[in-house]
C-alpha positions in Angstrom: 283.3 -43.2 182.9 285.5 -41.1 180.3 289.2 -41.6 179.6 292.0 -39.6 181.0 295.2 -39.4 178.7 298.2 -39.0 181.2 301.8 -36.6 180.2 303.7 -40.1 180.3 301.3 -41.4 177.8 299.2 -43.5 180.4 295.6 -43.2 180.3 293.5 -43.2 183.1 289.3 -44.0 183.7 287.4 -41.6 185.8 284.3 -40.6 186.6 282.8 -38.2 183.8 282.4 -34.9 185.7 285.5 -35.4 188.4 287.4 -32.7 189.2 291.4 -32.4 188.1 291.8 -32.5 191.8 290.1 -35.9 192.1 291.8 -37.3 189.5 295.7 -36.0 191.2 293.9 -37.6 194.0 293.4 -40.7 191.9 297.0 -40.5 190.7 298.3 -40.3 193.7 298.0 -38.6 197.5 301.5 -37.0 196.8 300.9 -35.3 193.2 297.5 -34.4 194.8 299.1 -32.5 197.5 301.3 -30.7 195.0 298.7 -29.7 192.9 298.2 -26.2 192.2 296.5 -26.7 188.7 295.8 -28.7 185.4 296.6 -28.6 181.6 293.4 -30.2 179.7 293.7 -30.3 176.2 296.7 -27.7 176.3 294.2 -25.0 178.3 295.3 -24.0 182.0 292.0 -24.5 184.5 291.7 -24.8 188.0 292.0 -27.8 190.4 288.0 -27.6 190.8 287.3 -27.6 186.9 285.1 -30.6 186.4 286.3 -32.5 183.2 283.1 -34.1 181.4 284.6 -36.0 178.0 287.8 -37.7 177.2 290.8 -35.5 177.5 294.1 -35.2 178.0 295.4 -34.2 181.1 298.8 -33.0 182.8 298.9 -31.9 186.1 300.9 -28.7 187.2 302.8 -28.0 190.1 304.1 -24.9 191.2 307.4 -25.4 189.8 305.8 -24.9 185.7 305.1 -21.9 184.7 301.2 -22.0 184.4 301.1 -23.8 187.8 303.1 -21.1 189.6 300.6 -18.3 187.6 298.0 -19.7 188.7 299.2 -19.7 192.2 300.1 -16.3 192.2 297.1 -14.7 190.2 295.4 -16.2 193.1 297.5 -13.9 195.6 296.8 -11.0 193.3 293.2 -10.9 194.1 293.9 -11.4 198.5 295.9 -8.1 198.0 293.1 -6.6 196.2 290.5 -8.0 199.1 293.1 -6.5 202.0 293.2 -3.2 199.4 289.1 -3.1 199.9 289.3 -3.4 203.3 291.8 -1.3 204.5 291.1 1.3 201.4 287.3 0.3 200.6 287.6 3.9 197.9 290.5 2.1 195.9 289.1 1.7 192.7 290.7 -1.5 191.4 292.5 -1.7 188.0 294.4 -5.6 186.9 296.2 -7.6 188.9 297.8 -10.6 186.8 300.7 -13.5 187.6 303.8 -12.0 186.2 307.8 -13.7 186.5 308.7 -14.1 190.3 305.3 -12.5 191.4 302.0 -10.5 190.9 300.9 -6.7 190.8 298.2 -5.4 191.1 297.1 -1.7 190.3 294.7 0.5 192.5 293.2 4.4 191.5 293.3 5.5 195.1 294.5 9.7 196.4 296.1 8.0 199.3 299.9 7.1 198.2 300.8 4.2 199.7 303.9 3.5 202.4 306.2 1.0 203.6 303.8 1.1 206.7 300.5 0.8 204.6 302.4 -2.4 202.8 303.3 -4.2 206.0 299.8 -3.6 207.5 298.3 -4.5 203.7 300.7 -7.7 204.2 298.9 -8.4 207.7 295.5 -8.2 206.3 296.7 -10.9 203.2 297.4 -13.3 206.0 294.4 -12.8 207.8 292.5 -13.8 204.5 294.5 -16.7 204.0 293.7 -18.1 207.2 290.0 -17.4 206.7 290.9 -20.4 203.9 287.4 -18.7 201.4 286.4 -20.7 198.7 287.6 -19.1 195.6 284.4 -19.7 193.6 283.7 -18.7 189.9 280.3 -17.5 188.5 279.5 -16.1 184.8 277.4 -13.0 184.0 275.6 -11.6 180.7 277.6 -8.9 179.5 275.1 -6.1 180.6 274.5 -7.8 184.2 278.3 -7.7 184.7 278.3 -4.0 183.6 275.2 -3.2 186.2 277.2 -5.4 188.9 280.5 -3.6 188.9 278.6 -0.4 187.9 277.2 -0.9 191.9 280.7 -1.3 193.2 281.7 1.3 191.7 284.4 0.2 189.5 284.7 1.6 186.7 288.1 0.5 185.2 286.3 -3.4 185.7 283.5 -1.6 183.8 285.4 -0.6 180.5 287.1 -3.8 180.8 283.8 -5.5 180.5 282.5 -3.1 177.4 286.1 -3.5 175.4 285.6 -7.3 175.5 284.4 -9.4 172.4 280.6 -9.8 171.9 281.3 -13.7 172.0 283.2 -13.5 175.3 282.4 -15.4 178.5 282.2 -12.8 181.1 283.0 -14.8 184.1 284.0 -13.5 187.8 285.7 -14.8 191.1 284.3 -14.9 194.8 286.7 -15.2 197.9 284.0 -14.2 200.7 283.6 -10.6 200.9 285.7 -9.8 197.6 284.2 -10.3 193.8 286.8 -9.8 190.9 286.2 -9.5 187.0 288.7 -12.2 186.2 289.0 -14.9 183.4 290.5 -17.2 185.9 292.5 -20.0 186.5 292.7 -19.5 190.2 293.4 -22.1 193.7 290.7 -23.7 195.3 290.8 -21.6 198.2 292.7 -18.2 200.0 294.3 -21.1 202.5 296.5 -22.4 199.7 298.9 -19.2 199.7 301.5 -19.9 202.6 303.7 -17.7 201.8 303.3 -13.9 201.0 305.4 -11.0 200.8 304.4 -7.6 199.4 307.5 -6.2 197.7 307.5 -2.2 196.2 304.8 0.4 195.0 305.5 1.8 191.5 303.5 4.2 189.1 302.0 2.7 186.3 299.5 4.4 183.7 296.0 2.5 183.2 296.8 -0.1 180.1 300.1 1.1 179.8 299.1 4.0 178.0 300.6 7.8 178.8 297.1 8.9 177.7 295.6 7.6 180.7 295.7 8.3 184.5 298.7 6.8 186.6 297.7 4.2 188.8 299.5 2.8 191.7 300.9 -1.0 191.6 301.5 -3.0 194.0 304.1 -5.8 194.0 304.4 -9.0 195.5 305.1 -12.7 195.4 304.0 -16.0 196.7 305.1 -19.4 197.3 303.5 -23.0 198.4 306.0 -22.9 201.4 307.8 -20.0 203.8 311.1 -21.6 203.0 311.0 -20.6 199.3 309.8 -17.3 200.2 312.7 -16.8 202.5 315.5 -18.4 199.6 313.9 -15.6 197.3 314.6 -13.1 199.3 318.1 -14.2 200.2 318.6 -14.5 196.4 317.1 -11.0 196.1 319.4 -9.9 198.3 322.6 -11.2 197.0 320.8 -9.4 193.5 320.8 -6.3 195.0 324.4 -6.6 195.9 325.3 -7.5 192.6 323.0 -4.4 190.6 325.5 -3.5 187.9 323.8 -0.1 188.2 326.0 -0.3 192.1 328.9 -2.0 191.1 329.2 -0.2 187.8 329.4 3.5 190.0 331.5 2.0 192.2 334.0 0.6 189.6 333.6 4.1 187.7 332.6 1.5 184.3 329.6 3.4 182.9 327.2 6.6 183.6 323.4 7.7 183.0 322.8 11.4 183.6 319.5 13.5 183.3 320.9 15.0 180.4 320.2 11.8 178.8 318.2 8.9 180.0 318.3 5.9 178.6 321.5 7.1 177.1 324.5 5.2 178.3 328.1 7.2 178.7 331.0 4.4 178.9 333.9 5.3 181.0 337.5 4.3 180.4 337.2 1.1 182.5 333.9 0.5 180.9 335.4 1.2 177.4 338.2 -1.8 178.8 335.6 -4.0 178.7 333.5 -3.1 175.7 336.8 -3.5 173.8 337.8 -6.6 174.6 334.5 -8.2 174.0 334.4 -6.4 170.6 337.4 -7.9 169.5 337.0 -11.1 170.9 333.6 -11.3 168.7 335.6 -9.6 165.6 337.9 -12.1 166.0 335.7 -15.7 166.1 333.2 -14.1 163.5 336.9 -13.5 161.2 337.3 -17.3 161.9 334.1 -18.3 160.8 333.9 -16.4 157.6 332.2 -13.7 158.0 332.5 -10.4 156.7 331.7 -6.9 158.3 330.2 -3.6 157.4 329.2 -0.6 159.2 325.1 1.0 158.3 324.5 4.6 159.2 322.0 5.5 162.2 319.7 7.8 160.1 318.5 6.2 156.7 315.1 7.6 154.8 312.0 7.2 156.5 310.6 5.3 153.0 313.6 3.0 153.5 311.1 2.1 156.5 308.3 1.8 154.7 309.7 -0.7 152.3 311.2 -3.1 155.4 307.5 -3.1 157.1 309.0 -1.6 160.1 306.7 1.5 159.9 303.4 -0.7 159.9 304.7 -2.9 162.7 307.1 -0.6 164.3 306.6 3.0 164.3 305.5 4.1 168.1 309.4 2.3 169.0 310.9 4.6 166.5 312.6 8.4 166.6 312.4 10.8 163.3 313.8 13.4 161.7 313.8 16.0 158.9 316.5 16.6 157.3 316.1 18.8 153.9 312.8 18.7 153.6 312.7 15.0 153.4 311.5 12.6 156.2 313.9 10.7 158.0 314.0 8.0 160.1 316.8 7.0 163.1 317.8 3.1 162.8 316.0 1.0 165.2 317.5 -2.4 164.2 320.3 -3.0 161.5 318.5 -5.4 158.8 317.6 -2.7 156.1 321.1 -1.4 156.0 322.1 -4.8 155.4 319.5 -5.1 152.4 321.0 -1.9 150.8 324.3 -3.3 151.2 323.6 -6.5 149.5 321.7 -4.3 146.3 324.9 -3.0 145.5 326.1 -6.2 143.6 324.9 -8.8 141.7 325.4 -12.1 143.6 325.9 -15.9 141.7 324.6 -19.0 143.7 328.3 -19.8 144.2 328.3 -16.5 146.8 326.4 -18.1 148.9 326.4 -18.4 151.8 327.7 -14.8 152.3 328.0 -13.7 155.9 327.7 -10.5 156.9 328.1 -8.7 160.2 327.3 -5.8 162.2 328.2 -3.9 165.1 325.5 -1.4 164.7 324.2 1.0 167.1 320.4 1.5 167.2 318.1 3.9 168.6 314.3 2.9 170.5 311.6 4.9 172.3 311.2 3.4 175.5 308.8 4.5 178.5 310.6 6.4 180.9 309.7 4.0 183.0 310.9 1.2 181.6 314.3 2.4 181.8 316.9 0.2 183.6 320.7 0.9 183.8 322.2 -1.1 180.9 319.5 -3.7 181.1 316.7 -1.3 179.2 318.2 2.1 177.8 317.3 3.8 174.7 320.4 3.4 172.1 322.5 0.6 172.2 325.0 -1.4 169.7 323.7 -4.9 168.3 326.0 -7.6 167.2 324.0 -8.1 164.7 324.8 -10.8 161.3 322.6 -11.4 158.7 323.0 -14.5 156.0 321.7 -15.1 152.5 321.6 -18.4 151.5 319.8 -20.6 149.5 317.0 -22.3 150.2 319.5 -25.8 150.8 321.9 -24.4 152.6 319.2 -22.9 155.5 319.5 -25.8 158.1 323.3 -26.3 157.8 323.4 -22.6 158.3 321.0 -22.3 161.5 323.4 -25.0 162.8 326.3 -23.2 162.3 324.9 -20.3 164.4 323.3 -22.3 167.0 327.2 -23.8 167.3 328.7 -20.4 167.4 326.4 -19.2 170.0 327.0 -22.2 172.5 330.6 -21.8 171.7 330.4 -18.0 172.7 328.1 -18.7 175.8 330.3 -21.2 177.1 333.2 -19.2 177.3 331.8 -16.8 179.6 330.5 -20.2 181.4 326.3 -19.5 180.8 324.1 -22.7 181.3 321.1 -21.5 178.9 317.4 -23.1 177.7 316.5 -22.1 173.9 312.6 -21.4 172.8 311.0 -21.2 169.6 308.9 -18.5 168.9 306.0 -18.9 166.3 304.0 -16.7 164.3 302.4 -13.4 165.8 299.1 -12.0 165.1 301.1 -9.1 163.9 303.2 -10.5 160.9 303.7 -10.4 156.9 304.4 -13.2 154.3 302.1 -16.1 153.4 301.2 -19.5 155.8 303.3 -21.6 153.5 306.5 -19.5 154.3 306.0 -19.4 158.1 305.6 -23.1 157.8 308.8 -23.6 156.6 310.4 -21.5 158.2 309.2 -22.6 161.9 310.0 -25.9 160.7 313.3 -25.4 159.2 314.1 -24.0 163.0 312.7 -27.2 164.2 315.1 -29.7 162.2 317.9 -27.6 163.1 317.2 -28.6 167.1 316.0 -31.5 166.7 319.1 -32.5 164.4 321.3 -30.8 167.4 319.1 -33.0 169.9 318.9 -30.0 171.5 315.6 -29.6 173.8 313.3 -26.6 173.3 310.1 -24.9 174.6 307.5 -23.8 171.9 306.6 -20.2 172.8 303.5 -19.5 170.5 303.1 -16.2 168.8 306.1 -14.6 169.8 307.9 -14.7 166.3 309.3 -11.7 164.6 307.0 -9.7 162.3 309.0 -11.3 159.5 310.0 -14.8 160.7 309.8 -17.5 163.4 312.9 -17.2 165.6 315.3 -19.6 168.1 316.0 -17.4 171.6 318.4 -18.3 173.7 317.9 -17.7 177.3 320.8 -17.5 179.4 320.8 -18.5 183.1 323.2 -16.6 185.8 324.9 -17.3 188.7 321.5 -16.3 190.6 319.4 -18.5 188.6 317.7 -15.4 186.5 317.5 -15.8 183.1 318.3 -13.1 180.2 317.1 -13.9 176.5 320.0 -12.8 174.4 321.2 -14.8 171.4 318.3 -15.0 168.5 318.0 -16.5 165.4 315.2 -14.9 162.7 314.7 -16.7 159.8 313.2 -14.3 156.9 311.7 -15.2 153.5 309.9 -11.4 153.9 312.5 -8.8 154.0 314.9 -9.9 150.9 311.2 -10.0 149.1 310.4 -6.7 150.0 313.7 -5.0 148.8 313.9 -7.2 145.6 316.8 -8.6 146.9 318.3 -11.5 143.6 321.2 -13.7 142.7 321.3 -15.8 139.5 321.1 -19.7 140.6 322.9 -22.5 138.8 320.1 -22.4 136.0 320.9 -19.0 135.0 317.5 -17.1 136.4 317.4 -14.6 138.5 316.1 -15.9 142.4 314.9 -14.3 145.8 317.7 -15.3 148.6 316.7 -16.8 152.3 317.9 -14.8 155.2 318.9 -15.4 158.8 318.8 -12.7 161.2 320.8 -13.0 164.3 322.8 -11.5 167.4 324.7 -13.7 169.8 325.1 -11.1 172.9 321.8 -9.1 171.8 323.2 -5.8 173.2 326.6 -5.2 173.8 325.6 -2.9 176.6 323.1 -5.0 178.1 325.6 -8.0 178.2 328.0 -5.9 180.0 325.0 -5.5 182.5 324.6 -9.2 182.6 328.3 -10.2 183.0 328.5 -7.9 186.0 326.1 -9.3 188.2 327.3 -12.8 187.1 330.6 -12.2 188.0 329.6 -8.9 190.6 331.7 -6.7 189.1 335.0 -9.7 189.2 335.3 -10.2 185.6 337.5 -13.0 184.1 340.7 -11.5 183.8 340.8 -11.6 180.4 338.0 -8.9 180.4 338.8 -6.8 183.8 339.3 -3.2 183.4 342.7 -3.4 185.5 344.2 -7.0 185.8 347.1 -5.7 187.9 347.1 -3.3 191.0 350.9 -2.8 192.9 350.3 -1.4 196.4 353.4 0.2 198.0 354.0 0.0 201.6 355.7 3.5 201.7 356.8 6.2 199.6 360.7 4.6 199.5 359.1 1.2 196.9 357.6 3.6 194.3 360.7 3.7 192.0 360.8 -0.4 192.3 357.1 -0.4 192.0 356.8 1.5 188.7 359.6 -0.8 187.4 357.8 -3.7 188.4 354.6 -1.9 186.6 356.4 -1.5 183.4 357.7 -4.7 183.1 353.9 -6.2 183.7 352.4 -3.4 181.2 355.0 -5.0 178.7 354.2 -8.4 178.9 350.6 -7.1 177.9 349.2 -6.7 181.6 346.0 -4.0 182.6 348.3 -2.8 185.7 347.9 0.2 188.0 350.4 1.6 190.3 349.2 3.2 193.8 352.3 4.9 195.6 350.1 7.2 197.9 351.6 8.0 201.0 348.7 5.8 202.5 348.2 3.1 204.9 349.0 -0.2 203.3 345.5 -1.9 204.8 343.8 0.8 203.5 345.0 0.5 200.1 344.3 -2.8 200.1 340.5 -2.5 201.2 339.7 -0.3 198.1 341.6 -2.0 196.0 339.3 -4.9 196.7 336.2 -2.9 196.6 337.3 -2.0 193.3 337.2 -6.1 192.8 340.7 -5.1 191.0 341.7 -8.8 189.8 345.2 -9.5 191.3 346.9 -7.2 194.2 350.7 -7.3 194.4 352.5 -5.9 197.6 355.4 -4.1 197.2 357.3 -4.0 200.8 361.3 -4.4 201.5 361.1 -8.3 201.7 359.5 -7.6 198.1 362.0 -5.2 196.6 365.1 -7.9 197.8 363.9 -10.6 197.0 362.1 -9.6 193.5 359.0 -11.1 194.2 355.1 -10.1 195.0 353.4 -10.8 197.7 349.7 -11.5 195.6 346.1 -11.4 196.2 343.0 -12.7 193.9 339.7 -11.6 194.4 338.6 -15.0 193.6 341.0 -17.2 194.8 341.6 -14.7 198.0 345.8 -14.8 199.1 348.3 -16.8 197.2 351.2 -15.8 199.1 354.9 -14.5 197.4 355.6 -15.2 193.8 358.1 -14.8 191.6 357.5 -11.9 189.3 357.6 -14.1 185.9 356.0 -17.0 187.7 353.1 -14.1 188.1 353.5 -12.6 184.9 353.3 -16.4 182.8 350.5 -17.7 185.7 348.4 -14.1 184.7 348.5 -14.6 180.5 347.8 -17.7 180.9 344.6 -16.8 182.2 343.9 -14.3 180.0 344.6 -16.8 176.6 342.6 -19.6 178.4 340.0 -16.8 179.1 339.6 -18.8 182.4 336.5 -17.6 184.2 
């Protein structure tokens, strides 16, 4: 017998080479039947992975994220098997779990169609219903090279020659179909109930222009058809909600050809951008911070100096400018560092907060390009505090604070992670030790829950993400906080301490809505395109019923405008109903009538697009109900 260690602490006595399957079983019927995978001694592995010595054990259901990976890698390789039998020349390429779904890419001439999905879709089913043992085998590495050498797969075969010497080279069998893969996978092709194949994209063999473009196929799974079917309504409702639709139609921003990934803000976009700037100038006034403005294009040694050019380079843009080698800004910190060299700073400074509304400029793929969500330049609210080494958990507090206090206001629930040391970092063990765990006793001190997300730090520092959740459930990772004991090192940054000598400050990097574009992007699909009023583009729209209420109307529209009111007048010699109708596609915030009844009697007969129609009101019961809103910035 051997001894199971439970999540909740419990510990369990099995027999020594029973499956994590058997044990659920053990557990109970129900957990067993939920079941899509198990977490033994922190590594993911299949329900039929025999466990043979003391361990502990958590059990995974779809909901976690390695459970639903597992799940889903597992529906990866059935659309490769229906891709082999319905295209036996598709040479395969990966296929991996990924958010929501799976891919997988295929080097085939034929370019696939909506038809070729649905029938590909067909053929996943059939599989499934076959219910084939998903079995694992392992191979010497020059065996595995002769065996997908014989099917003819040679993106599996310099897959196989680019791993380690060391590396277990193991495969996985689902009757007819064979598939490189490290695995975890489901028992069997019968555990995917529900499939659906989603959209064919280009994408270039590992990621890399260099190489041929592939076609991937995506697609996404679930235990029952019911989630499949909520997905897709949710899907749905997303696609009604793509700020990319509502952002044309609302005339907020624009992408042309001339510049992609190069956002152009429009005067109701520039509304917007505005009043979050100033909101944010304002609470980071209140909170003592001070702000300075960095130029885009600094020297390209400056680079050199900050690390960025070791760890950074390939997401940078350059220049020449007099002979001498340039670099354009991709993030805001070393500006900041020159800033603070131009003074010599006492302990008593600190801490000294500075902030940043900084543009920045980052090569992205082409492909990767997405409306606001993924463009090329945008503007950072970036902030960066020296401290000393004392004052660093009082200080992340303060900024964890400030960000809740910023995310509430727009109403976003949100989960925080803490991201660790990469493989690809600077600075000593020691420092990234205390660092991470500075971060640490700032949450924990907060009682604030957090997941650890290994290796995901900042080249210079462990960081706190926050991850905000919208109205669709989709989360967006956003705020940050970087703590850095690298970059004040690296520029020789000093103050003099209260003994006189000279000392190396700490330094917290951090942005609270990442991106102003992107958190444009995100506020409208949160709000699709109806923004709290306090940030719409045009709070007001009067709608005259004929020609004869204009002269009332643009009195009414002044005295609105004056009390500090966004307000638009439409007088076209239009039908009222169709006014109306655009008005509301435009998701204007408030509609006011303007009809005889209306000019007599001095009121408005109103409309919200969120609370729909409110009937008459008096025109100062309007105009007080309407900045009220806006100082409660109600959402």
């Amino acid at each position: 017998m051997i001894k199971i260690t439970l999540k909740d602490g419990s510990v369990k006595e099995v027999e020594n080479g029973s499956t994590i399957l058997e044990v659920a079983k053990a557990i109970h019927h129900g957990l067993a039947k939920e079941a899509v995978a198990g977490r033994v001694n922190g590594k993911t592995q299949g329900l039929q992975y025999k466990i043979t010595e003391d361990c502990e054990l958590e059990i995974l259901k779809f909901e976690e994220e390695d459970g639903n990976h597992t799940f889903r890698h597992t529906s990866s390789h059935i659309l490769a098997q229906a891709v082999k039998r319905l295209f036996p020349e598709a040479k395969l390429g990966i296929g991996p779990a990924i958010d929501n779904g799976f891919y997988y890419d295929f080097d085939l001439e034929h370019r696939f169609s909506d038809e070729d999905l649905a029938n590909l879709e067909k053929e996943m089913v059939k599989i499934v219903q076959a219910d084939y043992a998903v079995e694992r085998f392992e191979l010497p590495r020059e065996e595995a090279i002769k065996f997908m050498e014989e099917k003819q797969e040679p993106y599996k075969v310099e897959l196989i020659r680019d791993l380690p010497e060391d590396a277990v080279i193991s495969f996985y069998k689902e009757g007819d179909f064979t598939d490189l893969c490290a695995g975890p996978h489901m028992p069997s092709t019968g555990s995917i109930k529900a499939i659906k194949l989603m959209s064919v994209a280009g994408a270039y063999w590992r990621g890399s222009e260099k190489n041929k473009m592939l076609q991937r196929i995506y697609g996404t799974s679930f235990p029952k058809q019911k989630q499949l079917d909520e997905y897709i309504e949710r899907l749905e409702e997303a696609k009604k909600r793509d700020h990319r639709k509502i952002g044309k139609e609302m005339d907020l921003f624009a992408i042309y050809e001339e510049g992609p990934g190069f956002p152009f803000f429009m005067p109701k976009g520039m509304v917007i951008r505005n009043e979050l700037e100033a909101f944010w100038r304002q609470a980071h006034r209140e909170r003592g911070y001070q702000e300075i403005k960095t130029p885009l294009i600094l020297s390209e040694a400056l680079w050199h100096t900050s690390g960025h050019w070791d760890h950074y380079q390939d997401n940078m843009y350059f220049t020449k400018i007099d002979e001498g080698d340039f670099a354009v800004k991709p993030m805001n910190c070393p500006g900041a560092m020159l800033a603070y060299k131009r003074k010599m700073y006492s302990y008593r400074d600190f801490p000294m907060r500075i902030a940043e509304m900084g543009q920045v400029h980052r090569h992205e793929l082409s492909g990767a390009l997405h409306g606001l969500m993924r463009v090329r330049t945008f503007t950072q609210d970036d902030a960066h505090i020296f401290m000393l080494p004392e004052q660093i958990k009082a200080e992340i507090v303060g900024v964890i604070d400030f960000i809740d206090y910023v995310y509430s206001i727009f109403g976003f629930k949100y989960h925080i992670e803490l991201s660790t040391k990469p493989e690809d970092s600077m600075g000593t063990e020691a420092e990234w030790d205390m660092a991470t765990n500075a971060l640490k006793e700032a949450l924990l001190e907060k009682e604030i829950s957090f997941i650890i997300n290994e290796g995901d730090g900042a080249f210079y520092g462990p960081k706190i993400d926050f991850h905000l959740e919208d109205c669709l459930g989709r989360t967006w990772q956003c705020g940050t906080i970087q703590l850095d004991f690298q970059m004040p090192q690296r520029f020789e940054l000093t103050y003099v301490g209260s003994d006189g000598e000279k000392h190396i400050p700490i330094m917290i990097h951090r942005v609270i809505f990442g991106s102003i574009e992107r958190f444009i992007g995100i506020l409208t699909e949160h709000f699709a395109g109806k923004f709290p009023l306090w940030l719409a583009p045009v709070q007001v729209k009067l709608l005259t019923v004929t020609e004869k209420f204009t002269p009332y109307a643009e009195e009414v529209g002044k005295m609105l405008r004056d009390a500090g009111l966004r307000v638009e007048v439409d007088v076209r010699n239009e039908k009222i109903g169709y006014k109306i109708r655009e008005a509301r596609n435009e998701r204007v915030s408030y509609i006011g009538v303007i009809g005889e009844k209306e000019m007599e009697s001095g009121e408005l007969t109103v409309r919200s697009s969120k609370e729909g129609e409110l009937g008459t009101m008096m025109l100062n019961d309007f105009s007080a109900k309407l900045l009220k809103e806006i100082a409660d910035k109600a959402y």
